[in-house]
C-alpha positions in Angstrom: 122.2 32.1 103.9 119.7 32.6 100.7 116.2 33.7 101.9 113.4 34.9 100.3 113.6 38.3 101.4 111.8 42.1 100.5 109.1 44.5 101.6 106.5 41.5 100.6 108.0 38.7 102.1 109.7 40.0 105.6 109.9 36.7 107.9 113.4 36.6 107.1 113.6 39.2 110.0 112.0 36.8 112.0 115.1 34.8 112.8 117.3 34.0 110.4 118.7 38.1 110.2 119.8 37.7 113.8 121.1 34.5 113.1 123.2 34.9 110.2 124.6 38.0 112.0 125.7 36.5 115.6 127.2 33.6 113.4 129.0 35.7 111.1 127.1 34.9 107.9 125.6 37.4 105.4 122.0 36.8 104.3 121.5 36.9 100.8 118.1 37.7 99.4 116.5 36.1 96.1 113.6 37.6 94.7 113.9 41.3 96.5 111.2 43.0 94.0 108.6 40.3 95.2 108.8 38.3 91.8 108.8 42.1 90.1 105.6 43.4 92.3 107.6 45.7 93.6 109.0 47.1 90.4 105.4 48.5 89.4 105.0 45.5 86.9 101.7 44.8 88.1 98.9 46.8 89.1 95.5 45.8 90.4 92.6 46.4 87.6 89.8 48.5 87.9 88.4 48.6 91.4 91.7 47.7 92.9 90.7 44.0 93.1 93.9 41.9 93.5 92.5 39.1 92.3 91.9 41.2 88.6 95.1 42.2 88.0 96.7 44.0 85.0 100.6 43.1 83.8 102.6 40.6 81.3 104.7 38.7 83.8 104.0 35.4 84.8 101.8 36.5 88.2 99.9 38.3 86.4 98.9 34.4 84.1 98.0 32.7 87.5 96.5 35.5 89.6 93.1 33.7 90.5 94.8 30.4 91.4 98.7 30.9 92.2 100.6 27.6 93.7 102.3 28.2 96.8 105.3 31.1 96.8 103.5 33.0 93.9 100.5 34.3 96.3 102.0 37.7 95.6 99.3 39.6 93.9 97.3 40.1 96.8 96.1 43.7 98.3 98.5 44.1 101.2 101.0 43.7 98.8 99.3 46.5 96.3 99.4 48.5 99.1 102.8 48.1 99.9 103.4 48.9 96.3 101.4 52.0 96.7 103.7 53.4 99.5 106.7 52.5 97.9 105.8 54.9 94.4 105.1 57.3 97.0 108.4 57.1 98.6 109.8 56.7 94.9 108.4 60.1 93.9 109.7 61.6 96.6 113.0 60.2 96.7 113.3 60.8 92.8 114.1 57.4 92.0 112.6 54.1 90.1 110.3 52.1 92.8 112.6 48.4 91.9 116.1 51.2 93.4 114.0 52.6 96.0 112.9 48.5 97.3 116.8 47.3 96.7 117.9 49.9 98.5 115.6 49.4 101.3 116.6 45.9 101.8 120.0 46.5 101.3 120.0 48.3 104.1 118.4 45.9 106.6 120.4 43.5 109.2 122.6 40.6 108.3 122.2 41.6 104.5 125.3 41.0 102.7 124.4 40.8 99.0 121.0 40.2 96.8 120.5 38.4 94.2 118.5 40.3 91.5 116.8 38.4 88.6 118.1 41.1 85.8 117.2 39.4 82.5 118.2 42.5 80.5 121.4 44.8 81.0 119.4 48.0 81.5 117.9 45.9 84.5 121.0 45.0 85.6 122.1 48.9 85.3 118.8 50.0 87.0 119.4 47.7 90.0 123.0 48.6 90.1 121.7 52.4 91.0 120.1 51.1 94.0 123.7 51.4 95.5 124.3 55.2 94.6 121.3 57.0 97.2 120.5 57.0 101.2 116.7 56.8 101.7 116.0 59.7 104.3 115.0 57.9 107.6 111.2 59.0 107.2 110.9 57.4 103.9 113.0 54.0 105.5 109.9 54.3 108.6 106.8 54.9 106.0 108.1 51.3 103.9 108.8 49.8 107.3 105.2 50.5 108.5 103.4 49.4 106.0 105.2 46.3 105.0 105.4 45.4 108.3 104.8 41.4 108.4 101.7 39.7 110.9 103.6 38.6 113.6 102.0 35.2 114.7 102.7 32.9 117.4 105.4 32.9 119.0 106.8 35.8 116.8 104.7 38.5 118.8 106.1 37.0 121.8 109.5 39.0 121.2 108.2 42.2 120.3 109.5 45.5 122.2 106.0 45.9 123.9 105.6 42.1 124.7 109.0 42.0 126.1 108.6 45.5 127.9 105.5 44.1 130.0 107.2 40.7 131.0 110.1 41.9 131.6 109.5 44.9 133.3 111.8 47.7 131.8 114.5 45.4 132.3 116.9 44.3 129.1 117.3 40.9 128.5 119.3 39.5 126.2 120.6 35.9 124.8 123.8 35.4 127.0 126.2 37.5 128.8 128.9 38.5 127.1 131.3 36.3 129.3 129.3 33.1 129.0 131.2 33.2 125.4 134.8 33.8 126.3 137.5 31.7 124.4 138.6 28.1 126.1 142.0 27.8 126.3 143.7 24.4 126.8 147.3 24.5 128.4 150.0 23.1 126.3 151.1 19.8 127.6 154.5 19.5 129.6 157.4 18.3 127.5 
């Protein structure tokens, strides 16, 4: 299943992660450096306005008027972008690896799509494969790319759930509502 999916654009975690996995698909992610936001490409101008934005990609031509899916440039996603050089420094490792290897890592992921239009990309993207991200720096990019959960998302959050519930886990079907039908072989 090909989803836009990466620390900007999340709502593939929504459903379609749990989806893919319970059905046996892989999700594979197009676009996982946000259109190259989250390779450091661009940066906000002076004042951190996100709607003045420095860079020579093709965001960075329709930042005060983007068409729908190109809304990228905006300041939660400078912040995100923020966090992740952070994360970068500490890990020692170029901000697009550090992003790929984030997702790589997530549920139902089986593959991404990267948009390499030079080899040394295609090398760079490839390193994203060699490292572990320590768990702390996996919870800071979590936290602060984590996606508004709207109606009826917030509905099945942990804490949601925890108060209607009551402590009590709930989950989509028992495990025997999904044994195997057998038919008998007819008499001969």
């Amino acid at each position: 299943m090909q989803l836009e999916y990466s620390m900007i654009e999340r709502n593939a975690e929504n459903e379609f992660a749990d989806l893919a996995a319970n059905l046996g698909m892989g999700l594979v992610p197009w676009s996982p450096l946000g259109m190259g936001v989250l390779s450091g490409k661009y940066r906000p101008s002076q004042g951190g306005a996100a709607s003045a934005v420095s860079g020579d990609g093709r965001l960075a031509s329709m930042a005060s008027a983007p068409p729908p899916g190109f809304d990228k440039l905006t300041e939660r996603n400078f912040r995100i972008v923020a966090e992740l050089e952070a994360v970068a420094n500490l890990a020692e490792r170029p901000m697009a690896q550090v992003a790929l290897n984030w997702l790589h890592h997530k549920r139902g992921v089986s593959s991404i799509i990267v948009g390499a239009t030079r080899p040394e990309q295609l090398q760079e993207s490839l390193g994203s494969l060699d490292f572990t991200l320590a768990p702390e720096l996996i919870a800071r990019l979590d936290a602060v790319s984590e996606p508004a959960r709207p109606f009826p998302y917030y509905m099945f959050a942990d804490g949601h759930q925890a108060r209607i519930h009551g402590q009590v886990e709930v989950a989509d079907k028992p495990a025997a509502y999904s044994a195997p039908v057998t038919i008998p072989a007819p008499n001969a």
